[in-house]
C-alpha positions in Angstrom: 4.1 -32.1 19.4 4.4 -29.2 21.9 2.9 -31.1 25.3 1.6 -28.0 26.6 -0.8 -27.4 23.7 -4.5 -26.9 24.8 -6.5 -29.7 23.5 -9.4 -29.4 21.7 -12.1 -31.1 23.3 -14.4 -31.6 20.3 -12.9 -31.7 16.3 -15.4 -31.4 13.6 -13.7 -31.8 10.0 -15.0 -31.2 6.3 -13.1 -34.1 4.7 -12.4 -31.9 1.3 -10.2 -32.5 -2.2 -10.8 -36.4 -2.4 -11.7 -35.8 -6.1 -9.3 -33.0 -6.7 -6.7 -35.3 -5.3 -7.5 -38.2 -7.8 -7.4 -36.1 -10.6 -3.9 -34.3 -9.5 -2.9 -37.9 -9.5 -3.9 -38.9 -13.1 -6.3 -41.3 -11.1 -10.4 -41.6 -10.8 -12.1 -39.9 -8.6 -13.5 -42.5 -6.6 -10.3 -43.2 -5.9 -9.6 -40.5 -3.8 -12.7 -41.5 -1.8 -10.9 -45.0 -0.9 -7.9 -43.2 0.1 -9.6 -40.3 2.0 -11.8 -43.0 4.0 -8.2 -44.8 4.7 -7.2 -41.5 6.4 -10.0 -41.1 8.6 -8.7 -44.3 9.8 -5.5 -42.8 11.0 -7.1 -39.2 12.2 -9.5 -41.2 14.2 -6.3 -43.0 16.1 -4.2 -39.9 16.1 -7.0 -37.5 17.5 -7.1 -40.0 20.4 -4.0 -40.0 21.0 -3.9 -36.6 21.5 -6.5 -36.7 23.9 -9.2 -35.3 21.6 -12.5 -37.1 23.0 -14.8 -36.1 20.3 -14.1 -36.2 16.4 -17.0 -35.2 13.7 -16.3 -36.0 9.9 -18.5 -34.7 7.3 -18.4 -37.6 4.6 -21.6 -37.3 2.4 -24.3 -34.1 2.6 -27.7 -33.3 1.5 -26.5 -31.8 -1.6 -24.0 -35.3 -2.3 -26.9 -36.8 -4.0 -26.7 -34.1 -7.1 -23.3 -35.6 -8.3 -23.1 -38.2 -11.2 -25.1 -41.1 -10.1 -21.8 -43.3 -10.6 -19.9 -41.2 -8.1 -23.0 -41.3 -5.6 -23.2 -45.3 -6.6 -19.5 -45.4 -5.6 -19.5 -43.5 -2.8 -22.3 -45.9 -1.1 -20.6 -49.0 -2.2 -17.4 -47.4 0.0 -19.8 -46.6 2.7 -20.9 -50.3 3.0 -17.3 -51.2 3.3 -16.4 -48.7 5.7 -19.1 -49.7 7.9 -17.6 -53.0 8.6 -14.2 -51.7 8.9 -15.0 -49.3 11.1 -16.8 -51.4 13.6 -13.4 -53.7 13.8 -12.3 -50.7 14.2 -14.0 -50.0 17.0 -13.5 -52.6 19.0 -9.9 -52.4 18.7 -9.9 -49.2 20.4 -13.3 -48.9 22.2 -14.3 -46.3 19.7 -17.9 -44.7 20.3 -19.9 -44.5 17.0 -22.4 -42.4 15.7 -23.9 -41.4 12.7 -25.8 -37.8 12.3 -28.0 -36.9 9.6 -31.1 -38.3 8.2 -30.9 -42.2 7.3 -34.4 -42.9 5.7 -33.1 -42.1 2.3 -30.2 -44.6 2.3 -30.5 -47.9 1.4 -32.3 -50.4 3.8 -28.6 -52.5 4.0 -26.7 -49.4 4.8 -29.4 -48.1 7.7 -28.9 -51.4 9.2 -24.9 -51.8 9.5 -25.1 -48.5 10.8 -28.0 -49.6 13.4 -25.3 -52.6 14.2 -22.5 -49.9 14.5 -24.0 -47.6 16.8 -25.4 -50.6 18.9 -22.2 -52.5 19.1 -20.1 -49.4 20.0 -22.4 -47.2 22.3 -20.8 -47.9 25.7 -17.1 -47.8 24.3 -15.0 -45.3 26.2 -12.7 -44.3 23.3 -13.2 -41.4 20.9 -16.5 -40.7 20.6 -16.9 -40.7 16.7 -19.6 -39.1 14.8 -19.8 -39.9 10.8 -22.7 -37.5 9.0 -23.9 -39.2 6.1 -27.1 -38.0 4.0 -26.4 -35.1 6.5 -27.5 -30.8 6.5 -27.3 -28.4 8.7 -30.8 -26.8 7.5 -32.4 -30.4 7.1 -31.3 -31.4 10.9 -32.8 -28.0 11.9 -36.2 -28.4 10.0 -36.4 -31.7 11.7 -36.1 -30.7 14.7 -38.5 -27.9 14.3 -41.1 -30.5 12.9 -40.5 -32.7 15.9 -41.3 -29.7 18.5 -44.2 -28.5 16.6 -45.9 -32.0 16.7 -45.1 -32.0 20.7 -46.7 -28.3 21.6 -49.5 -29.7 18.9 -50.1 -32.6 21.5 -49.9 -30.6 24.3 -47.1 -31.7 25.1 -44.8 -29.3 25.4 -45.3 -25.9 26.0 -44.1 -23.1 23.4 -43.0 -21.2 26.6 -40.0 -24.1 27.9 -38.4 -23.9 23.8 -34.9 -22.5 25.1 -31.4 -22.9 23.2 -31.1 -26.1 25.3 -34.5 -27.7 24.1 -33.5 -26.9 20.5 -30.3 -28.5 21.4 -31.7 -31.9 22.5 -33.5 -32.2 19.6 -30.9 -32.3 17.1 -28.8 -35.1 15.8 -26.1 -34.0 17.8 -28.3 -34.3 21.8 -25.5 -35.1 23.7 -22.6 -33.8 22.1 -20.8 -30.7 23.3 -20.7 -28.3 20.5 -16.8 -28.4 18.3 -14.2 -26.0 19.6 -12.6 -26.6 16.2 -13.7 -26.5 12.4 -10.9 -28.1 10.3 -11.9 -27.9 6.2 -9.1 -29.4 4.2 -8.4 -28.9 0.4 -8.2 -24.3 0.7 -12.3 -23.7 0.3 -13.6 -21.4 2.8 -17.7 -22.6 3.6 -18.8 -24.7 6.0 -21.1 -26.1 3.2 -24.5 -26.4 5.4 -22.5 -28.5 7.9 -23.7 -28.2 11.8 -25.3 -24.7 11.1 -26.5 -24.3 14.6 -23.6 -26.3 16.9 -20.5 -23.9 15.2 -21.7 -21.0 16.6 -18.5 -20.1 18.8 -16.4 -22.4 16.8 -12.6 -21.5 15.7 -12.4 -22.3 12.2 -8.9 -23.5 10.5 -8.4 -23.7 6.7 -5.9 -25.8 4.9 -4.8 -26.4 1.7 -3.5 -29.8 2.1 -6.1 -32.6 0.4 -8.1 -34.8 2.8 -6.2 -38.1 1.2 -3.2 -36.4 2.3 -4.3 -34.8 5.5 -1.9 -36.6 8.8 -0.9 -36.1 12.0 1.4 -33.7 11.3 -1.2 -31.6 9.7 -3.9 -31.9 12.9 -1.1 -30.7 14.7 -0.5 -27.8 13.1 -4.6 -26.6 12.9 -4.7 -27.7 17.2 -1.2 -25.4 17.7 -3.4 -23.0 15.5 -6.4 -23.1 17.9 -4.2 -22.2 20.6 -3.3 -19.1 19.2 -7.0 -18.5 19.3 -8.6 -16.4 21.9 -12.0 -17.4 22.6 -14.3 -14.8 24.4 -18.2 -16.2 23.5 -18.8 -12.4 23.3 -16.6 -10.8 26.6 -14.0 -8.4 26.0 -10.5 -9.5 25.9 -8.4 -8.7 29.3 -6.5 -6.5 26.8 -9.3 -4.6 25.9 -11.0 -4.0 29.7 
């Protein structure tokens, strides 16, 4: 890797092609899920070693429930699993762990290991690690509406102080500086209702390669991509003064 590449600070991915990559492969699709939650592993470890401080993974939307109820089934068995690997995890390399999106639907077992998780990890000092699961962009921004609503109903907030910032704070992502890079695996071209309002000014890099199949050398090649990047938030390149 090129040491004078410009880091990323904050990585969101759209872990794509699990599926695709099972079938390719003459194997079920929920096998692709096992393998594509085995390469988180790695990306996690690799990201930080790079000195990426923040990594986002989308692993199960909104819409996620609409598949056949044995892939859903499936996918939450995996998602009990991971939980409790990824808290060993964790503590191996002082991983900070989140989860975004909204957790009331999932089961009461599954909203518990991640209460554990997020408690157990919160003062790490390693990659700060966010996981959205039952997660949408629209559905974090409707909650976050309702929330402000109910506080100018009370009286207490005033409609006037509602700036980008306050908007900000109350979304499942308070706290976390916004991604500088959008990496969607597997050659589809949406961000699929994923962080609507934090990819704003994000660079966005596509890539063929399947998630199960997605490595280091493949994060390098979409950060050496982000360098070639010139991001203006709106100014006028020096070029074009």
């Amino acid at each position: 890797m090129n040491e004078n590449l410009k880091i990323p600070n904050h990585v969101a991915i759209i872990l794509d092609g699990n599926g695709r990559w099972a079938k390719a492969k003459g194997l079920p699709r929920n096998m692709g899920h096992v393998e594509g939650a085995k390469t988180v592993e790695v990306i996690c470890e690799e990201a930080y070693r790079m000195g990426i401080q923040y990594l986002t993974v989308y692993a199960f939307s909104t819409e996620n429930w609409n598949r056949p109820q044995e892939e859903v089934d499936a996918l939450m068995k995996l998602l009990r699993n991971y939980m409790k690997t990824c808290l060993k995890t964790a503590e191996k390399n002082r991983m900070c762990v989140r989860v975004l999106g909204e957790k009331s639907r999932l089961d009461s077992d599954i909203r518990m290991r991640i209460q554990e998780l997020e408690e157990a990890t919160k003062h790490n000092d390693g990659l700060h690690f966010q996981i959205a699961i039952n997660y949408g962009g629209r559905d974090e921004i409707v909650r976050a509406v309702k929330r402000i609503s109910q506080e100018v109903r009370n009286g207490e907030l005033d409609p006037q102080e509602i700036s980008e910032q306050l908007i900000s704070d109350y979304l499942d992502t308070h706290g976390i500086p916004e991604p500088d890079l959008l990496i969607r695996t597997c050659n589809e071209q949406r961000i699929s209702n994923f962080l609507l309002w934090q990819l704003a000014y994000t660079e966005f890099y596509f890539t063929p390669v399947a998630w199960p199949d997605f490595d280091k050398k493949e994060l390098v090649k979409a950060v050496e991509a982000y360098n070639h990047r010139d991001r203006r938030y709106g100014r006028i390149s020096e070029e074009e003064a």
